[in-house]
N, C-alpha and C positions, 0 to 999 in steps of 0.2 A: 581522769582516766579510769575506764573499767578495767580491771584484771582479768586476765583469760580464767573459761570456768576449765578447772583441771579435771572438774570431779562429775563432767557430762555425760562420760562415757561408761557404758551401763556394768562391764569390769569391775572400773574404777569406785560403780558406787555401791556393787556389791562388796565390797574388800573394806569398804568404809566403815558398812552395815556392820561387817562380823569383827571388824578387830579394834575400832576404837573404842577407849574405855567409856564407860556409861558412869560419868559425874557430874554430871548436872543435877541431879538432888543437889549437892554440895553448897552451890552456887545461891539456888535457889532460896536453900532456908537462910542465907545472910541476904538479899534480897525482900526477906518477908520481916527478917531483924531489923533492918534498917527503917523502909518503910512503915512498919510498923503497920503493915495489913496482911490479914490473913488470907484474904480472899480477894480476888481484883474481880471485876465484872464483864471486863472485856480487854483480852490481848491480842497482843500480834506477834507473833515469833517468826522475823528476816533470816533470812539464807537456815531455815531448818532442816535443811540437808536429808537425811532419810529419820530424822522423826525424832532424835536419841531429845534435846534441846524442849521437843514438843511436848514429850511424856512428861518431864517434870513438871513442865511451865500447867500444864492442865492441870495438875491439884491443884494448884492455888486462883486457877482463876476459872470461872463459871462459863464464859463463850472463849475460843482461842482461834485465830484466824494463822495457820503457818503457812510462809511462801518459802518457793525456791527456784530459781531459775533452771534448773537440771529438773529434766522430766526423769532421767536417770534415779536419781536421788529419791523422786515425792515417791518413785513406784515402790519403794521398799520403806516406807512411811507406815507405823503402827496408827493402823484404825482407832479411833480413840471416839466415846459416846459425844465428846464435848468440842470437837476440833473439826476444822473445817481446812484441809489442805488445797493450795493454790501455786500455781505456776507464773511470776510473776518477776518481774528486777527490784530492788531495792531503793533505786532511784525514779520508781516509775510506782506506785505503789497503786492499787487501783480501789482506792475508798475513796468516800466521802469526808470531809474535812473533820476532824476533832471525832473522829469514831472509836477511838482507842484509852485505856486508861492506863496502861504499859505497852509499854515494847521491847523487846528483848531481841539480844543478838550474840550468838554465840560461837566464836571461834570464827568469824567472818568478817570481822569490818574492814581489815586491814585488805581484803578482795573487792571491797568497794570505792564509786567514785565518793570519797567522803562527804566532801563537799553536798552534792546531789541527796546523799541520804536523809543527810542530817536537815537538809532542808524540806525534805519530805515526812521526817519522822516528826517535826516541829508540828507540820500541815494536816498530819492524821489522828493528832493527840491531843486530846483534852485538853484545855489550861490546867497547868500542874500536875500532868500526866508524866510518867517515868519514863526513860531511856535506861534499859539497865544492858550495857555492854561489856564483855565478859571474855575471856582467853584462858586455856588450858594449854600448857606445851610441856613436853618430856624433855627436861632441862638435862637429859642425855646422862644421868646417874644410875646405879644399880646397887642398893646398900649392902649387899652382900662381897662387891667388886666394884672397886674404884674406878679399876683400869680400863672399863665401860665406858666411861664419859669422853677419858683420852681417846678411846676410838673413833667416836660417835663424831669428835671434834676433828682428829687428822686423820682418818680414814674413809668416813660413810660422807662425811659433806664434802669432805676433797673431791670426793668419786661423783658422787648427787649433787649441786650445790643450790641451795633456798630459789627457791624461783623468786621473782620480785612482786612485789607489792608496795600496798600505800604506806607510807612513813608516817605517816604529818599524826602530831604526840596529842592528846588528847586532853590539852590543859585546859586550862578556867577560861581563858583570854578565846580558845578555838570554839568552844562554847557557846559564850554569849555571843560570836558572829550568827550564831542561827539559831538564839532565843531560848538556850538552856542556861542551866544555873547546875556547875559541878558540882554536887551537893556532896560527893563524897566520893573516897576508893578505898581499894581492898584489898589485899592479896593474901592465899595462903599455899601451901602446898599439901600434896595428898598423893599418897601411896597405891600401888595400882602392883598387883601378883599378878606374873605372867610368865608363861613357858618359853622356852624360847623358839616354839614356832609363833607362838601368838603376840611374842615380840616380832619377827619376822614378818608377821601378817599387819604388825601395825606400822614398820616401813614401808613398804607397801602400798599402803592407804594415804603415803604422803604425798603431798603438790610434787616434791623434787622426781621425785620416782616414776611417780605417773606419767610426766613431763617425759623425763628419759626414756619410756616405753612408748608414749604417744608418737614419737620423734623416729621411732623404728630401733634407735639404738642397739637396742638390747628386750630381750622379751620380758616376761614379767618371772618366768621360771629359770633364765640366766640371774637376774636382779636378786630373784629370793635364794639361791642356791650359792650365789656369792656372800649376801649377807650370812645364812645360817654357819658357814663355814668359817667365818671371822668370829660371830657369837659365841660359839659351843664353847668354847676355851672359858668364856667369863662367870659360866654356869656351872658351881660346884656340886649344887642341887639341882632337884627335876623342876624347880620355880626358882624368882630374884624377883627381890623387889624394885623396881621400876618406880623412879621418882618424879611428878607432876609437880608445876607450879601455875597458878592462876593469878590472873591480874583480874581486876573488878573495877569500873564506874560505874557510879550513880548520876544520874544527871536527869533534873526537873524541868519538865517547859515552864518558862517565866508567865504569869499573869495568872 
């Protein structure tokens, strides 16, 4: 099953642009540790959304092919000398076989038919080509105020709740169905300074949110005018810090 795109409408994917954090450097240089290349020759970066995913990925590799299904999204895409942006599905990939020597995916799989990709990203990759897939999420902390996470958990998701998506866990055994080898995982967490509008603006930019505004619900300036009015209290200073955690795979095509 594909998941509804949240983030097609061109709102939505300006608010994407301006308030999510830009940490994919992070990712990336453990990606270049692991493998142990500095430089790839030719990538692909799946669901790259308006570009944040793409910038990093292009220092390290020489050609970069990034799609994304939301024309929304690629319009607000940094021009880049080395990158070639496409409008495309994930399950649907439109190369030729074995063209790729990485592929990257960031903060998206759990939006796809997994199944479908993973059998596509086997078909566009090299023998011993990388799948490196990747998640950042605001594990709803504020280190300045505790009492931020409680809200985030019985208040903002009470109100918003996760839209749905793919489940299915991404072990060794899901793997080898479709000719990778988990060669490894990773996870760390990373700090992120934010106001509390720019908090605001990055609720906002969420699948739940978006949903609840697509839906007529509620507008996006009832949405943010609720939030900001719960926030202000947790902010003692004109900044807090805002706590990220990432999860990482490695995963190799066999042969």
């Amino acid at each position: 099953m594909v998941s509804k795109n949240y983030f097609s409408h061109a709102s939505a994917a300006e608010r994407y642009a301006k308030f999510r954090p830009y940490f994919h450097p992070l990712v990336i240089e453990r990606l270049v540790r692991f493998t142990d290349c500095a430089k790839f020759e030719s990538a692909l970066d799946v669901a790259c959304g308006t570009g944040q995913s793409t910038q990093a990925l292009a220092e390290v590799a020489e050609r970069v092919v990034a799609v994304d299904n939301s024309r929304s999204m690629l319009a607000l895409a940094l021009p880049l000398p080395n990158v070639v942006y496409l409008q495309a599905e994930a399950e649907a990939l439109p190369f030729p076989g074995e063209a790729f020597e990485l592929i990257t995916v960031g903060k998206a799989f759990h939006w796809f038919d997994q199944d479908g990709f993973l059998r596509e990203a086997n078909r566009v990759l090299k023998p011993g080509g990388w799948l490196f897939i990747y998640n950042n999420v605001f594990i709803g902390g504020m280190k300045e105020c505790a009492e931020l996470k409680s809200w985030v958990e019985k208040s903002y998701l009470a109100k918003y709740a996760t839209t749905p998506r793919a489940r299915k866990k991404l072990t060794e055994a899901y793997a080898g169905e479709f000719g990778f080898e988990l060669a490894g995982r990773d996870n760390f967490f990373n700090d992120v300074t934010m106001t509390p509008e720019q908090l605001v603006g990055f609720f906002l930019s969420q699948s739940n949110v978006i949903a609840t505004v697509e839906q007529g619900s509620e507008t996006v300036a009832e949405v943010a005018s609720w939030i900001e009015h719960d926030i202000r209290p947790f902010f003692k200073q004109p900044t807090g810090t805002m706590q990220f955690g990432s999860d990482v795979w490695y995963l190799r095509k066999k042969g």
